[in-house]
VEXFIMI-482708 format. One record per residue (C-alpha): x, y, z; residue number from 1. Coordinates in steps of 0.5 Angstrom, whole numbers, padded with zeros to 4 digits. Last residue first. Example, Ala and Ser with C-alpha at 12.3 -4.5 7.8 and 13.67 -1.06 7.14 Angstrom:
// residues 2
REC      u      v      w  nuba
REC   0027  -0002   0014     2
REC   0025  -0009   0016     1
// end
This chain:
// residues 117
REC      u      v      w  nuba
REC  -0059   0016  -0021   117
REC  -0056   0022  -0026   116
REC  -0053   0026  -0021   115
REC  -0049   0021  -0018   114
REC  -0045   0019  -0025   113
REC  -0044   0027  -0027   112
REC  -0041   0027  -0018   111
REC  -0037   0022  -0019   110
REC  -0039   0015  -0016   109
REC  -0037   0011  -0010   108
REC  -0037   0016  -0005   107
REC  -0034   0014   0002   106
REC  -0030   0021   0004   105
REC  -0036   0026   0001   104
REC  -0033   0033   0002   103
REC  -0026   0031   0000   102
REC  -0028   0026  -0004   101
REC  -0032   0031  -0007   100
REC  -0026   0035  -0008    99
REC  -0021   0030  -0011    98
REC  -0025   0029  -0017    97
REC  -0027   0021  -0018    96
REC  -0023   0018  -0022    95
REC  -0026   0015  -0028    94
REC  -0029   0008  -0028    93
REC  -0036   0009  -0031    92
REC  -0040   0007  -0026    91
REC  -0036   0006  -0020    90
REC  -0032   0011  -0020    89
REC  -0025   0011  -0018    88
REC  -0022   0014  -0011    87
REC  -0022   0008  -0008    86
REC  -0021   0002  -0012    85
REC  -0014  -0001  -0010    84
REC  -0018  -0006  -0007    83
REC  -0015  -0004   0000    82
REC  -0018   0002  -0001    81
REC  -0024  -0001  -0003    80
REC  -0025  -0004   0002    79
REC  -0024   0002   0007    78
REC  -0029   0006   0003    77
REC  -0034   0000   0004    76
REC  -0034   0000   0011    75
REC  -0035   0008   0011    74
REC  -0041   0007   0007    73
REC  -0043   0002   0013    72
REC  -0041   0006   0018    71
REC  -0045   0011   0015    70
REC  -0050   0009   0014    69
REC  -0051   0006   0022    68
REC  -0051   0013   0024    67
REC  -0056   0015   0019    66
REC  -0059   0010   0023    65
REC  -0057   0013   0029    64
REC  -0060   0019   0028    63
REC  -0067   0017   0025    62
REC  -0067   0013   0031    61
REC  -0066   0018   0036    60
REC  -0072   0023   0032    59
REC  -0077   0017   0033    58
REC  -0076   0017   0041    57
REC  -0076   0024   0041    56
REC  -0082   0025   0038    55
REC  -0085   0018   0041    54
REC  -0083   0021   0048    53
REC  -0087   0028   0046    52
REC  -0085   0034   0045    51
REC  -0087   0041   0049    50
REC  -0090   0041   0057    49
REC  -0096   0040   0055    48
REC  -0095   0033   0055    47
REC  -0102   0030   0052    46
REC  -0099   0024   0048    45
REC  -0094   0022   0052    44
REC  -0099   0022   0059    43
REC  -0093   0020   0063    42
REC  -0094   0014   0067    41
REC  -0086   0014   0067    40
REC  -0081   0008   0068    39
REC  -0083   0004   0061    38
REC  -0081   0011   0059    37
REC  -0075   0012   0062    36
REC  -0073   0006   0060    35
REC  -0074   0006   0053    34
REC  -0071   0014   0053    33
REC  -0064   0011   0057    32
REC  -0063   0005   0051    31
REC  -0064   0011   0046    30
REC  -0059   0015   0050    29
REC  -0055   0009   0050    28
REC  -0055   0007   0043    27
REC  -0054   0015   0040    26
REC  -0048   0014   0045    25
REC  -0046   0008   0042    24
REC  -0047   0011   0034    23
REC  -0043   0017   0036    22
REC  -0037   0013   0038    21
REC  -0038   0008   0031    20
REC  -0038   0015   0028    19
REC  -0032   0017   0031    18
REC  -0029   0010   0030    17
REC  -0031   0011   0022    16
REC  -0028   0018   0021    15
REC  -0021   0015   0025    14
REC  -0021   0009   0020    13
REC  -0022   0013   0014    12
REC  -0017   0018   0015    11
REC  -0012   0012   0016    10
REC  -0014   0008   0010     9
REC  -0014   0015   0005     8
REC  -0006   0017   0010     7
REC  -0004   0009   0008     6
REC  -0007   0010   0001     5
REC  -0002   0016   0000     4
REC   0003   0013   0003     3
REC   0004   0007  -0002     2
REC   0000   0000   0000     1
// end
């Protein structure tokens, strides 16, 4: 593996173990909002106090599973770094542009190719 692929692994790898924190800690806060609300017989439906138990509850969720994309994306990214096909459209074999690699780490199509879906 040359330097350059070494750096792209590393900087991966660091972005995957921060969202794999952040994945845990949305899992306990999620655990923590399933258990106080088997603990509270709050009116969840009525609270006047502002958003509900289901509210926050759906609003983790959907934050975690992003969570979970884009551990998944940053999988496959590591993949293809060790393939040596990283940084190479996956639909029409030219290089994706070092900017949107930058802003977007785990792509896998050049911005033309992801336009088009």
């Amino acid at each position: 593996m040359d330097r350059e692929s070494s750096a792209i692994r590393a900087d991966l790898l660091r972005r995957r173990d921060e969202t794999a924190a952040q994945a845990a800690a949305l899992e306990g806060d999620l655990r923590s909002l399933f258990e106080a609300s088997r603990s509270s017989n709050a009116d969840d439906e009525h609270d006047p106090e502002g958003s509900t138990i289901a509210f926050e509850r759906a609003q983790l969720s959907a934050v975690l599973d992003a969570a979970r994309r884009r551990l998944a994306e940053l999988d496959v990214a590591l993949n293809r770094v060790d393939a040596g096909s990283y940084g190479v459209c996956e639909r029409c074999s030219r290089p994706i542009p070092a900017e949107r690699l930058a802003a977007r780490p785990s792509a896998r199509t050049c911005v033309a190719c992801a336009s088009r879906r």
